[in-house]
C-alpha positions in Angstrom: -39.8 31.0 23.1 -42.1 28.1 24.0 -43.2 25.3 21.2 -46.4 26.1 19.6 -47.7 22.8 17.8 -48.8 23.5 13.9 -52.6 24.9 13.5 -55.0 23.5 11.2 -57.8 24.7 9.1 -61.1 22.0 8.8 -60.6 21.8 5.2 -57.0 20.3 5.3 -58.1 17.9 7.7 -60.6 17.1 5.4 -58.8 17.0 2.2 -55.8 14.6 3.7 -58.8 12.1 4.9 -60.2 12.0 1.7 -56.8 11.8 -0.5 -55.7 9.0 1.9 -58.7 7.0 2.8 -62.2 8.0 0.8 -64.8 10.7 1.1 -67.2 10.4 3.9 -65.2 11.2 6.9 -67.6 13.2 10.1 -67.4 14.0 13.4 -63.8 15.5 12.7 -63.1 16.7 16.4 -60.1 18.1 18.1 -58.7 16.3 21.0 -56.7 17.0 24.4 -53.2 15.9 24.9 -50.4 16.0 22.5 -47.9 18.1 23.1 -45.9 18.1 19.6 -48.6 17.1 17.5 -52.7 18.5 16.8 -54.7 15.2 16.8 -58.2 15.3 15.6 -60.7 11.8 15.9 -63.6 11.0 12.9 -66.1 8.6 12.0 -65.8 7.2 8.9 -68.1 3.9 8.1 -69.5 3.6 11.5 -65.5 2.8 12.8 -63.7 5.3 14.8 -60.1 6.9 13.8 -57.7 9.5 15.0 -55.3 11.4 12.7 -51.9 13.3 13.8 -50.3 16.0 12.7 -46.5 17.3 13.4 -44.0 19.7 11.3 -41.4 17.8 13.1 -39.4 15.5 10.8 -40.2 12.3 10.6 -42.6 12.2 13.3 -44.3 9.4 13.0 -42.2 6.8 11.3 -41.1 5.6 14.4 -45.1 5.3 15.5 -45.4 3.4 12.7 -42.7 0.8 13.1 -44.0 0.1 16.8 -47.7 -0.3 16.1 -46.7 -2.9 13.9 -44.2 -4.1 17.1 -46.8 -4.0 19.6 -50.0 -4.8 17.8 -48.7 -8.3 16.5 -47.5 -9.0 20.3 -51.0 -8.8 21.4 -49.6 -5.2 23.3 -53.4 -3.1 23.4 -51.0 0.0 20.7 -53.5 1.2 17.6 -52.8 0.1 14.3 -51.6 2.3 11.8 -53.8 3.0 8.5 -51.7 5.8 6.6 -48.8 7.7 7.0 -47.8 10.7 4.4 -47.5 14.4 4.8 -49.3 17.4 3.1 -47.8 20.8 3.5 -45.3 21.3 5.6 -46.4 18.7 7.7 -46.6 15.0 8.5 -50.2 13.4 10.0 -50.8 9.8 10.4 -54.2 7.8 10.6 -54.6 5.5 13.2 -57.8 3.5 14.8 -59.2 5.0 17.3 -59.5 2.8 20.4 -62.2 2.2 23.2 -62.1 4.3 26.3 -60.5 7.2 27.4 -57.6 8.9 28.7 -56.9 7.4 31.9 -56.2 11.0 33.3 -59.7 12.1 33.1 -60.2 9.2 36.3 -60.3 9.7 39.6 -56.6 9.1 41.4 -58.5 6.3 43.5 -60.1 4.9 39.8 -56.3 5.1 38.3 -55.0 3.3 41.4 -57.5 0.3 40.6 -56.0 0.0 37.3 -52.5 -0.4 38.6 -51.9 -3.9 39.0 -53.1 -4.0 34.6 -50.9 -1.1 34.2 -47.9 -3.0 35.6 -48.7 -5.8 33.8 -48.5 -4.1 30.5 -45.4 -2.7 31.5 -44.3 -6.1 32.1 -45.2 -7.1 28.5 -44.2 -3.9 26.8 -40.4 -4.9 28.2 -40.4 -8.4 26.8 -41.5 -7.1 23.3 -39.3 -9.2 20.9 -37.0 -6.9 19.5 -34.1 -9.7 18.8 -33.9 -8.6 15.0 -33.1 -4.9 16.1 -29.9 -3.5 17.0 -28.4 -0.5 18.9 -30.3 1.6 22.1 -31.9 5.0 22.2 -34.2 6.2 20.2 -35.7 3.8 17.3 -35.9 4.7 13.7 -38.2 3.2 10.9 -36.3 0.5 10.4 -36.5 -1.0 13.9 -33.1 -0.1 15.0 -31.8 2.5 18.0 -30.2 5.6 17.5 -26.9 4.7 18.9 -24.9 1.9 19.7 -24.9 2.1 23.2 -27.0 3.4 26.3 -24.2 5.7 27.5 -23.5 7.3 23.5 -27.4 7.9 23.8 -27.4 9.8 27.5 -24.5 11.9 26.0 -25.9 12.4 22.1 -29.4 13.6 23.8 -27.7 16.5 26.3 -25.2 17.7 23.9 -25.7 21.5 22.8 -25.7 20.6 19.1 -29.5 19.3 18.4 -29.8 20.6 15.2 -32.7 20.0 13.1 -35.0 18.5 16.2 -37.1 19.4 18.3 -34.2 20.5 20.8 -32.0 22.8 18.1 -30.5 26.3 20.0 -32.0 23.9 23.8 -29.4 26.1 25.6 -31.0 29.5 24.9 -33.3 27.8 27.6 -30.5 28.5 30.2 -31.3 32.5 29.1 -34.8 32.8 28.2 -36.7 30.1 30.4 -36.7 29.2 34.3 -34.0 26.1 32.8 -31.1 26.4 35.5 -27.7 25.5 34.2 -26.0 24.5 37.4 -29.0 22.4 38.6 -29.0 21.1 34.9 -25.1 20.1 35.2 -25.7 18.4 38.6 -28.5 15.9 37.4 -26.7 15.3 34.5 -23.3 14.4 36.5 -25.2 12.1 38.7 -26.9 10.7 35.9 -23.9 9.4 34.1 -22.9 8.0 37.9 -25.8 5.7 37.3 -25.5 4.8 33.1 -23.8 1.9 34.3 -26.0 0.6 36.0 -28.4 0.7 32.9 -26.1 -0.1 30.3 -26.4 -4.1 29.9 -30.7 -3.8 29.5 -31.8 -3.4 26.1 -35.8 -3.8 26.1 -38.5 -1.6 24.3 -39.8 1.5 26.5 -42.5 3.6 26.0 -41.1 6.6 26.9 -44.1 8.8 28.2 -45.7 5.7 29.8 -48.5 7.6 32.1 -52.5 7.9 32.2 -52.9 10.9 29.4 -51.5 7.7 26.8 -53.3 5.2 28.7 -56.8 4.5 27.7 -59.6 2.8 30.1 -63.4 2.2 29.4 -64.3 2.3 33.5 -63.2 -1.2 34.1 -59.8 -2.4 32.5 -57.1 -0.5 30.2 -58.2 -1.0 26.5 -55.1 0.8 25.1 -51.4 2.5 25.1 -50.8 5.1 22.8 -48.4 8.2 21.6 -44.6 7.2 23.3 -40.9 8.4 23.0 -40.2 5.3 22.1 -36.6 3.9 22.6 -34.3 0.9 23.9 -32.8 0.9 26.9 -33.6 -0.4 30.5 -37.7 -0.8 30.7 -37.3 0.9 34.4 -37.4 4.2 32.4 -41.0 3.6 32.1 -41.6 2.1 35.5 -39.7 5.8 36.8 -42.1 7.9 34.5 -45.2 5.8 35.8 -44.4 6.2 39.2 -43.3 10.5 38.8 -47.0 11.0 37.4 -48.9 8.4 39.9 -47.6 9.9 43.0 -50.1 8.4 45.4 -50.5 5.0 44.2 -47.1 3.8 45.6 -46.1 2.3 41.7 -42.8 1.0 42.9 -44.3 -1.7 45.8 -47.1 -2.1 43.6 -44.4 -3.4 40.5 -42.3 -5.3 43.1 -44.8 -7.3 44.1 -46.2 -8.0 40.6 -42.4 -9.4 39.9 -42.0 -11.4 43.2 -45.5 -13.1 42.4 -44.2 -13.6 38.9 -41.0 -15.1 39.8 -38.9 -11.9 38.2 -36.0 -10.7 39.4 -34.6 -7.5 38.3 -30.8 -7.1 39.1 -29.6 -4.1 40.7 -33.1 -2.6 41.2 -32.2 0.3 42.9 -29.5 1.5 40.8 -31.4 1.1 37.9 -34.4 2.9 39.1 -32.3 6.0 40.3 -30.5 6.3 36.7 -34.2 6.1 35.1 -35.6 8.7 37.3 -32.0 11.1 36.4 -32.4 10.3 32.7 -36.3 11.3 32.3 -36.1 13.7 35.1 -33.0 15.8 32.9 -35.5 15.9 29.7 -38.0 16.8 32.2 -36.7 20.0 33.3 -35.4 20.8 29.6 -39.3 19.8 28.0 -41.3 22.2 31.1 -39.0 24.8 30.8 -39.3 24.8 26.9 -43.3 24.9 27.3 -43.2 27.3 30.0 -44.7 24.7 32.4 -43.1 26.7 35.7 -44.5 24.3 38.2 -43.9 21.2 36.9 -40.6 22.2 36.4 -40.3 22.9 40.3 -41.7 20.0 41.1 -38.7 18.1 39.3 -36.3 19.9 40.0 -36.8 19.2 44.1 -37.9 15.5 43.2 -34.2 15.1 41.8 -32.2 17.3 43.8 -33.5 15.6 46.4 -32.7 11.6 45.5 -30.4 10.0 47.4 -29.1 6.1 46.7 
C-alpha cells in the first residue's frame, strides 16, 4: 500500500494558526511538493508563512533544530515560528520565503543557477556542527542517530523499522515493483564503498534538488524541507546531480572547488558510495509511492555504475 499523507479540513488549519500565533490568518492555500507532509502558505499581517503537517513522529523537531543551524550561518533555510501538534498530528509554522520552487524553471533557467547552487552546497557542508556528536540522521538535540556512518547504512536497511515511516518496508518486496535481488546487490556494493565515506562528518541536506530550492528569476533566495543527516556532504552533491541530469553538476562542482582551492580526497570513491546510499532509499521510497518510473530509472542508473 502506498503512503497517503494526513488530509486536512480548512477549519483545523485555521484553529492551529490562531491557537499558535493570533487571529487574522488569510490566503490559507495548499501547496505542491511534500511528500510526507500537507503544507499550506497564509498571510498574516502583510508577512508570508507556511505551516506543515505530518502524523509521523516527531517530524519536525529535527527541522527545527536545523533552522536554527542554518539560519544563524547566514545558510538562505526559513526560520521557525512554532512547533506543536493538534490531533494526531504534528504541523510547524515557518516564514515563508521569496521565490519559488526551482522546479517550476526551465532546465536551461536551473542550469544558470548552478554555479549559486554549488556554492550553497559548499556552505551547507562547512555548517559548524563541532558541539554535535555521532552521523546519520539528527535528532532535536543536534546529535546523529548513530555513532558511526557504517552503524547508520546498516540501521537504515535493516527489516525492523518499527514505528517509522519504513515499519513492515519488506512487504515492498511482495506488493510493489521493489526487487529483492536488485535491492541486495546495491546494498552489497554500497557497503564496498562505506569506507570510503566513513572519516566525513559534515551536515547534508538530504533531498538537496530544485522542488526544495527556491529562486525569484535571478538568484536562489532559499533551501528548504531536507532528510537532514551527517555524513559525507557528497550525498548531496550525488542527489543534486541524479535530479539535474543535463547540467553536468559534477564538472560544474569540480571546478567551483579547484577555483576555491578545495580538495576533496578520494573523490570518486566517495561520490560512488553517495550515489549507492541515496540510490538504495531511492528504489525503497518510489516503490513505496508507486512511482514505477522513477523507480526504473534508478534502478538502471545503479546497476549500471561502474568505479
Amino acid at each position: 500500500m502506498t503512503y497517503e499523507k494526513p488530509k486536512l479540513v480548512m477549519s483545523e488549519i485555521e484553529k492551529v494558526l490562531e491557537n499558535h500565533l493570533r487571529p487574522g490568518s488569510t490566503e490559507i492555500t495548499p501547496l505542491s511538493g511534500g511528500n510526507i507532509s500537507n503544507v499550506f502558505s497564509f498571510i498574516l499581517d502583510g508577512k508570508g508563512y507556511v505551516v506543515k503537517f505530518s502524523d509521523l513522529a516527531g517530524a519536525y523537531e529535527t527541522e527545527n533544530y536545523v533552522s536554527n543551524l542554518l539560519s544563524s550561518q547566514n545558510i538562505p533555510f526559513p526560520k521557525c515560528l512554532g512547533l506543536g501538534r493538534t490531533s494526531q498530528l504534528t504541523y510547524l509554522i515557518m516564514e515563508r520565503m521569496e521565490g519559488r520552487n526551482l522546479s517550476d524553471c526551465t532546465a536551461e533557467e536551473q542550469t544558470l543557477h548552478l554555479p549559486e547552487i554549488i556554492s550553497i552546497l559548499t556552505r551547507m557542508a562547512a555548517a559548524d556542527i563541532g558541539a554535535t556528536n555521532g552521523y546519520g540522521w539528527i535528532g532535536a538535540n543536534g546529535n546523529g542517530s548513530h555513532t558511526s556512518w557504517k552503524d547508520f547504512v546498516v540501521a537504515v536497511n535493516a527489516e525492523d523499522q518499527t514505528g517509522t515511516f519504513w515499519e513492515n518496508w519488506h512487504d515492498l518486496f511482495r506488493t510493489t515493483c521493489l526487487e529483492r535481488d536488485v535491492y541486495e546487490e546495491i546494498y552489497c556494493r554500497l557497503m564496498d564503498y562505506v569506507p570510503y565515506n566513513e572519516s566525513n562528518r559534515s551536515f547534508i541536506h538530504g533531498d538537496f534538488q530544485q522542488w526544495n530550492i527556491l529562486s525569484n528569476g535571478t538568484r536562489i533566495t532559499g533551501i528548504i524541507d531536507g532528510n537532514c543527516m551527517y555524513g559525507d556532504f557528497l550525498v548531496d552533491l550525488a542527489i543534486l546531480d541524479r535530479h539535474m541530469p543535463w547540467s553536468d553538476v559534477i564538472k560544474a562542482y569540480q571546478n567551483y572547488q579547484e577555483k576555491a582551492g578545495i580538495v576533496t580526497p578520494y573523490f570518486k570513491e566517495r561520490l560512488m558510495g553517495a550515489y549507492y546510499f541515496k540510490g538504495l532509499d531511492g528504489l525503497r521510497f518510489y516503490a513505496k509511492m508507486g512511482w514505477n518510473d522513477a523507480y526504473q530509472n534508478t534502478r538502471q542508473f545503479l546497476l549500471n555504475l561502474t568505479a
